[in-house]
C-alpha positions, 0 to 999 in steps of 0.5 A: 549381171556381174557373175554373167559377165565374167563367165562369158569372159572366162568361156571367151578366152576359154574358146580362143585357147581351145582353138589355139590349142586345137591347131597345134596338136597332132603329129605335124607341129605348125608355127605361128610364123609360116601359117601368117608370115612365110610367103612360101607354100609349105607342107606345114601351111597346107596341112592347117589350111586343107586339113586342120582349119576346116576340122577346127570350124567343124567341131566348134559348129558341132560342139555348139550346136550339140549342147545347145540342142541339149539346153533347148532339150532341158528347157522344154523337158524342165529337166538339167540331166535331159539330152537329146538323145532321150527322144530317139533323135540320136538313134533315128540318125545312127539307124538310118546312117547303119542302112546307108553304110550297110546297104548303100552298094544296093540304093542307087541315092546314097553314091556320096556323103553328102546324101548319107547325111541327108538320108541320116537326117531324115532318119531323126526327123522320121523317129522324132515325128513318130515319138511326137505323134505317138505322144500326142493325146487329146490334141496335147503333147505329153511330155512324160509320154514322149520321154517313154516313147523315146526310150522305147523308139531307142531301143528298137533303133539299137536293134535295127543297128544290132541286125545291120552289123550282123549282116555287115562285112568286115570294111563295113563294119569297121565304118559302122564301128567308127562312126558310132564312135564320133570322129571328126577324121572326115571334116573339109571344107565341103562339109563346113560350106554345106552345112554352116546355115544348119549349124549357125542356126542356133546363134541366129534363132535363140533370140526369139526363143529365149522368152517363150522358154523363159515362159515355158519353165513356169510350167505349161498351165502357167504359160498357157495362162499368160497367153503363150501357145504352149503346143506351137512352142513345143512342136517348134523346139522338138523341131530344132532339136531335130535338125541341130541333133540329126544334122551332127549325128548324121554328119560325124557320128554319135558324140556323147555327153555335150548336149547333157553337161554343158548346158548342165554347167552353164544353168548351175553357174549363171541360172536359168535365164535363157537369154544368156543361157542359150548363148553361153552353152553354144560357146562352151560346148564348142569350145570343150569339143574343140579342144577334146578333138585336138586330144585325140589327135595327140593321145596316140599319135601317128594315130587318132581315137575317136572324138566320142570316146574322149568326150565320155571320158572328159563328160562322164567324170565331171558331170558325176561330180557336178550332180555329187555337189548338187547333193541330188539328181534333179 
């Protein structure tokens, strides 16, 4: 109990400087005095209020959304180097995303982002649908059946992707390139206000899960035995990955690596209890994401580089160093 607290206190203060931090980075330098005390309007208080508040908000409900998808993922797939992304989720919304940037002057619905997102989501949903019916065998869904499925389902998306950037144009190209890179550039108020139910959900939900997948990691004849509905669970979690994943992916892009080693991080220094561990996920990988978005703000400034990129090279280094000082990669 003791190691728990001091790491939510440790993750606390770590979310608080991430967002100070976050807000303080970029080309135009906001003091604290004219965001709280300066009654006059200032270019410095619009930019925070109209541009940088809004992306903070954003990245933080992402960040935790993502790795907590990607907690929910290990726990089912009773698997630390499993992530969302595994099953097709990911690349169901990039396909369906490409079709909408490539072909959206042809379909009459997709006339704002708002029904991009949508469209995007449904592409998840449908690939996930598929993966879980395909995996299905004797009325029981396979896990490794469903890993398999998801590999196969990734590679047919990423050539639907190929075939739509061979027939794009060079503006649709360039939006097709930046969003399989991860930006948070498009972030509003709009975006945050449509979407904050979706991504608030995990904060809400992990309560009533946390104990069936506590159950869960005992293995499924176990769980069954002590009288959990193994099947409902597992439908229900592949579901709530769906939607957190879908929703991000299709909202702001492909952002690699939060869903795989932040729950990674916290199941290594506070244990396997879902209960905290849910929780504490969605806070650190909110506040990593936070933070690597104020990064790429600052890197090359007047410019940005995609948040995705920052993430893989902050993810991808310390979670090879994580699995080094395991000594082993399961």
């Amino acid at each position: 109990m003791k190691k728990e607290i001091t790491f939510f206190l440790i993750v606390g203060i770590f979310f608080a400087l991430s967002i100070i931090l976050n807000s303080q980075m970029g080309v135009i330098r906001i003091s604290v005095y004219d965001i709280f005390f300066n009654p006059q309007e200032t270019l410095e208080k619009t930019v925070f209020y109209e541009l940088r508040l809004p992306r903070i908000l954003l990245s933080l409900l992402i960040g935790g959304s993502l790795a907590w998808s990607g907690a929910l993922s290990q726990g089912l797939f009773r698997n630390p180097i499993v992530e969302p992304g595994l099953i097709g989720i990911t690349a169901g919304a990039a396909l369906f995303a490409a079709i909408a940037i490539v072909l959206g002057s042809h379909l009459s619905f997709l006339n704002n982002l708002f029904s991009i997102v949508l469209f995007s989501f449904g592409g998840a949903v449908a690939v996930c649908l598929m993966a879980f019916i395909t995996a299905r065998t004797s009325g029981k869904t396979m896990i490794n059946h469903l890993l398999l499925t998801g590999v196969a389902i990734n590679i047919l998306c990423l050539s639907g992707i190929g075939i739509l950037s061979y027939i794009a144009n060079e503006s649709q190209l360039r939006s097709l390139s930046s969003w399989n890179l991860g930006s948070l550039a498009g972030a509003s108020w709009s975006n945050v206000n449509k979407f904050l139910i979706i991504f608030l959900m995990p904060i809400f939900i992990s309560p009533f899960i946390a104990k069936p997948m506590n159950v869960l990691l005992l293995g499924e004849r176990e769980a069954t035995h002590v009288g959990l509905k193994t099947e409902g669970i597992k439908v229900f979690l592949i579901l709530l990955i769906c939607l957190s994943v879908g929703s991000s992916v299709a909202l702001v892009g492909n952002i690699a690596f939060v869903g795989l080693f932040v729950p990674h991080i916290v199941r290594m220094v506070i244990g396997q209890d879902n209960r905290t561990l849910l929780f504490a996920t969605y806070i650190l990988g909110a506040s990593i994401l936070c933070l690597a978005d104020g990064i790429c703000r600052t890197i090359v400034q007047p410019t940005e580089i995609p948040v995705g990129v920052v993430m893989s090279f902050m993810g991808a280094p310390v979670f090879i160093s994580l699995l080094r000082r395991r000594g082993n990669f399961t």
